[in-house]
C-alpha positions in Angstrom: 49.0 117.9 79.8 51.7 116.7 77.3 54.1 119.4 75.5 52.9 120.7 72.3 54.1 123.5 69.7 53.0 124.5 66.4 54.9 124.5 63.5 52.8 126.3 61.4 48.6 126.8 61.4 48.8 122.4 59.4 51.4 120.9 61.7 52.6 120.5 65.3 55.2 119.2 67.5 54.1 116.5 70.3 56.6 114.8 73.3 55.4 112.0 74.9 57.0 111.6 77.9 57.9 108.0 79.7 56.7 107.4 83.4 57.7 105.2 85.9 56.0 103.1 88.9 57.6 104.3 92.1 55.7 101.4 93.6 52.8 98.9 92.4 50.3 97.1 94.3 47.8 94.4 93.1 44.6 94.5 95.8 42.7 92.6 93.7 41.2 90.9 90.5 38.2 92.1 88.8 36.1 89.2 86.6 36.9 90.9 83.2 40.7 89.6 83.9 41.8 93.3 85.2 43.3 94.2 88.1 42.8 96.7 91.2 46.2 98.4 91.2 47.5 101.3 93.6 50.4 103.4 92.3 52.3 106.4 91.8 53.3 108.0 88.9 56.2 109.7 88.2 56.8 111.7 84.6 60.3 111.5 83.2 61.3 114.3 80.1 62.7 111.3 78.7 60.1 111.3 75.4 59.1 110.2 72.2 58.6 112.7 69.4 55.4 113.3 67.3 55.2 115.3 64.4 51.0 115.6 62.8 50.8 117.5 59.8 47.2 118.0 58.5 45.8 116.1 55.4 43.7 117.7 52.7 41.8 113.9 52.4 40.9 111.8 54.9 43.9 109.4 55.6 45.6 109.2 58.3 49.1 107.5 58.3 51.9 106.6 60.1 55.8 106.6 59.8 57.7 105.6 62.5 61.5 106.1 62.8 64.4 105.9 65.6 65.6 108.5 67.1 69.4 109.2 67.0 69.6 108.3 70.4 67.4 105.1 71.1 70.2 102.7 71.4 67.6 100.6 72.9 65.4 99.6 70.2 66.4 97.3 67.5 65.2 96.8 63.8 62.7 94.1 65.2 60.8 96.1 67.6 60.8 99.3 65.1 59.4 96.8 62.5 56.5 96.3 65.3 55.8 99.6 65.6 54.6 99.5 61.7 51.1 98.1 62.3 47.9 99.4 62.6 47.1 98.3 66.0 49.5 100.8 66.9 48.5 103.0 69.5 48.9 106.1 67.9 46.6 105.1 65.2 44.1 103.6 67.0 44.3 107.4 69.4 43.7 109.2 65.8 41.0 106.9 64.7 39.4 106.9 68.2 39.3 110.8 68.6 38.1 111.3 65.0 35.1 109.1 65.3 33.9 110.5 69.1 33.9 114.2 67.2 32.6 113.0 63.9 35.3 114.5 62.3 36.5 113.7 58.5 40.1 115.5 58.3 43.1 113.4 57.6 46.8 113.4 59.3 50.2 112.3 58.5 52.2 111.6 62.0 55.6 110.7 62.3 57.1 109.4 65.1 60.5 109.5 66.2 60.6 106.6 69.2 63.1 107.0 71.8 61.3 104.7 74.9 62.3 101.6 74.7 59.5 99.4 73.4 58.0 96.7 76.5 60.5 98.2 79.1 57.6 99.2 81.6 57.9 102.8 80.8 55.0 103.5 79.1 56.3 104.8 75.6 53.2 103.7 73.2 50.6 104.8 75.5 52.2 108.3 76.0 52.5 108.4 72.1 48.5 107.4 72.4 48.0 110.5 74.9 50.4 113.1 72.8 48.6 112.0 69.4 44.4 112.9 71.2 46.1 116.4 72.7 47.8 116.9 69.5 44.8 116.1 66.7 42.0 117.5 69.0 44.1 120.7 68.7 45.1 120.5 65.1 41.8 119.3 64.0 40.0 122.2 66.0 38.0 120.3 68.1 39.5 122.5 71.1 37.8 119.7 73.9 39.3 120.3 77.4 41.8 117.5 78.9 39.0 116.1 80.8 36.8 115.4 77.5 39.7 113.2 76.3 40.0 110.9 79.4 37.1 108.5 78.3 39.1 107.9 75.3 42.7 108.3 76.7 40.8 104.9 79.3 39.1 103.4 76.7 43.0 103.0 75.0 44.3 101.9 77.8 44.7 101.9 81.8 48.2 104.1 81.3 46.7 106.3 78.7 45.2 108.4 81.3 48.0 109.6 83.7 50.3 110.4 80.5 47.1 112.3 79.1 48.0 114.7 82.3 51.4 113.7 82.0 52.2 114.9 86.2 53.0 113.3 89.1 50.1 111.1 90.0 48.8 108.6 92.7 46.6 105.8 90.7 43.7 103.0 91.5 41.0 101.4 90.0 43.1 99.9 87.0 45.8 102.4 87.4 43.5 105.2 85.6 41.4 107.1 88.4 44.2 109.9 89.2 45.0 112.4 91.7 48.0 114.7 91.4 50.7 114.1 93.8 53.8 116.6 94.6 56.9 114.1 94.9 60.2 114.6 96.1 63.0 114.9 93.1 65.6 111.8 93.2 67.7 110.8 90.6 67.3 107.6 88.5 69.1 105.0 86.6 67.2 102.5 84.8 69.0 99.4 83.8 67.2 97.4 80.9 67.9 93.3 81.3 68.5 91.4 78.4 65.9 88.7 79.6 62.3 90.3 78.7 59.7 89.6 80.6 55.8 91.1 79.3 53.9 93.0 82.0 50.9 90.2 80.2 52.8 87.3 81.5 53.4 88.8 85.1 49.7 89.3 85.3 48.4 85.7 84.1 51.3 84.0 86.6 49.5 82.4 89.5 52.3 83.3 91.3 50.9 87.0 91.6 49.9 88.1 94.5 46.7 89.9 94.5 45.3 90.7 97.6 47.7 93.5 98.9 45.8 95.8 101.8 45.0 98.8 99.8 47.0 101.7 101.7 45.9 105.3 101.7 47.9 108.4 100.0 48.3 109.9 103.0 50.1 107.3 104.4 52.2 106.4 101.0 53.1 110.8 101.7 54.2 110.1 105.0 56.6 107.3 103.8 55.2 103.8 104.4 57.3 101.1 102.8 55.8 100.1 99.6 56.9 97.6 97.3 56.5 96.0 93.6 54.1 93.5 93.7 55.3 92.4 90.0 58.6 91.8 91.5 58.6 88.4 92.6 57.0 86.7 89.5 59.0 89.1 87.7 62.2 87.7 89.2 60.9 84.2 88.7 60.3 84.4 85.5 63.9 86.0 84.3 67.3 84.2 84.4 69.2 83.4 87.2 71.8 85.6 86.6 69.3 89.4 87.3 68.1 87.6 89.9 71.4 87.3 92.0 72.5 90.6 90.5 69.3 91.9 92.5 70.2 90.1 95.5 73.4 92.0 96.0 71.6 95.6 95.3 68.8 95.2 98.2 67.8 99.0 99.3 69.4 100.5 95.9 66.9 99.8 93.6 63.3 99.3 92.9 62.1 96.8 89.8 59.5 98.0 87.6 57.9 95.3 84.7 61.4 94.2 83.7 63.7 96.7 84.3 65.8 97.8 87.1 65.6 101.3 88.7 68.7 102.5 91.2 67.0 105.4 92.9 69.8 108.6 94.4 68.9 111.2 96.3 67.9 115.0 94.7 70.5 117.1 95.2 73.9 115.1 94.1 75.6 116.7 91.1 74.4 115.1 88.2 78.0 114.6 86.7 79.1 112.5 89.5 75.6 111.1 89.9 76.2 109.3 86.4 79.9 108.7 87.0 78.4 107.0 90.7 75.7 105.1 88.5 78.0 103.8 86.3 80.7 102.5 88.9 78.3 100.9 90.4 76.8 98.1 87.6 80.5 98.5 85.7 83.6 98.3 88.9 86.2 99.5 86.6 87.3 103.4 86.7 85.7 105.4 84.7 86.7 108.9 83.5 85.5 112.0 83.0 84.8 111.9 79.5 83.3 109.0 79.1 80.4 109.7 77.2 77.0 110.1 79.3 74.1 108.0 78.4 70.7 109.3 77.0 69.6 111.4 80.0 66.3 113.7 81.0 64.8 116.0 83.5 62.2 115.5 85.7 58.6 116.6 83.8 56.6 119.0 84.9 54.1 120.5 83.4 53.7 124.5 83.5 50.7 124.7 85.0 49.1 123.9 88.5 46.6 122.0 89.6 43.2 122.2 88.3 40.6 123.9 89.9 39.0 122.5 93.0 42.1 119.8 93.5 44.9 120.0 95.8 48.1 118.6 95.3 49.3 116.7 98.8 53.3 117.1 98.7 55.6 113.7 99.8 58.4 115.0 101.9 62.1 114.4 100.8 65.0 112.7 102.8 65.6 116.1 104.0 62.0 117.2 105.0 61.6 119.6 101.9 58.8 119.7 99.7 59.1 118.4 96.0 58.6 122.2 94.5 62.1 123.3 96.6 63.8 120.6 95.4 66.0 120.1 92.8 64.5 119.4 89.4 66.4 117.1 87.6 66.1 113.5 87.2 68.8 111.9 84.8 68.0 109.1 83.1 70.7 106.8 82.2 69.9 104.3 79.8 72.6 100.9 78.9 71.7 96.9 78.9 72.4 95.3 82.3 74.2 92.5 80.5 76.3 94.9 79.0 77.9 96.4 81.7 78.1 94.1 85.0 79.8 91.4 84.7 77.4 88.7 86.5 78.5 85.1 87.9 76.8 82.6 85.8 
């Protein structure tokens, strides 16, 4: 369950953490348009903030503002944000009409996730505003009350609801917790966007991957991005090539880059390492770092009558006796590598 502190008995404190794909495949095509996905989750501490502060009416509104540190998100895609088919609204409207409720809320969100970078920022706001107003509006319903609303949001409400490692099918919102192995990530946002929506219409997609089994995704099968290929297709030539001469480094997930390290390398020369790679020239040591988080976990384990299967590191030790961190390096790709047009 998402992070959440009181400020005093009418406000609270919410993070909504981003996730990432470690891998994505499409087994089929259902005939509402949806697809049968298999996944896993990981949860990054790289979050949005929510602030809700109880109303003495029954408004509920919503102010939305950029975080000192979301290099990442221009005036354009904040002005998006101020709509009310924003998720966060709809979460507040949603949970209030399921309970019958008639209590008000002003939420503020300060939005550090970059907006349609695959990392799930608006439906982990979605998730962090139903913990946050079923516990401000004292309607006190356990995490598993919410998931019906967290799916009837949308197919990532649901794992950032739990916000924990997690294998997904179905749509991506039937979970079981997984225990993963820690590595270190740099995610490289292109300039050329390309929406998870378009991927998903392309004919080009395939969609009749063999399902695999977790057991086997534990043991380390090769998996892959289905998205990749149309994703690749679909963006300029320039990331394409740029992926080319990175084979085994990375892993692409709905439009971004992800270079993937091992756990245990010191995260100073981890970011100096990331760096040299997309930008050859020397770097030194105090060159400002990039926005950067730890690996989520929540402080809890797993729920009664679950058990949490454990994929094995490089080095054969378990996720829990493994470093932690995860640093989370955030820069435009055409920024820093200097591609061959």
């Amino acid at each position: 369950m998402q992070h959440t502190t009181p400020a005093s008995s009418h406000s609270l404190t919410a993070r909504a953490p981003a996730k990432l794909n470690l891998f994505l495949h499409v087994t089929g095509r259902r005939a509402d348009g949806y697809h049968f996905l298999q996944t896993a989750f990981e949860i990054l501490t790289y979050h949005d903030d929510l602030v809700f502060s109880l109303r003495h009416d029954d408004r509920i509104t919503l102010s939305c503002l950029r975080s000192c540190d979301a290099s990442l998100i221009d005036d354009a895609a904040m002005a998006a944000l101020d709509s009310p088919d924003n998720l966060v609204l709809k979460a507040a409207r949603l949970l209030r009409s399921h309970y019958t409720l008639s209590q008000g809320a002003d939420i503020v969100l300060h939005k550090r996730i970059p907006i349609g970078g695959g990392l799930g920022g608006g439906s982990a706001d979605a998730a962090a505003t139903l913990i946050a107003l079923n516990r401000l509006w004292g309607v006190s319903a356990p995490t598993r009350d919410l998931h019906p609303l967290a799916k009837a949001l949308g197919a990532d409400v649901p794992v950032q609801l739990e916000a924990r490692p997690s294998w997904g099918v179905g749509i991506g919102s039937d979970l079981s917790p997984l225990d993963l192995p820690s590595h270190w990530f740099l995610i490289i946002f292109p300039s050329t966007v390309v929406t998870t929506g378009a991927v998903f219409q392309d004919p080009r997609l395939k969609r009749d991957t063999v399902p695999i089994t977790v057991e086997q995704y534990l043991a380390g099968m090769e998996t892959r991005n289905d998205l990749e290929p149309v994703v690749a297709a679909l963006a300029n030539n320039r990331l394409r090539r740029w992926h080319r001469g990175h084979q085994g480094e990375h892993i692409s997930v709905d439009g971004q880059t992800v270079l993937r390290f091992a756990a245990d390398i010191f995260t100073q020369g981890l970011i100096l390492l990331a760096r040299s790679i997309i930008q050859p020239a020397p770097i030194p040591f105090h060159t400002p770092l990039p926005p950067y988080a730890r690996s989520y976990r929540p402080p809890r384990g797993p729920s009664p009558g679950t058990s949490t299967r454990s994929r094995r590191s490089s080095n054969g030790r378990s996720r829990r006796s493994c470093a932690q961190d995860i640093r989370f390096a955030e820069t435009r790709l055409s920024d820093l590598i200097n591609l061959p047009k």
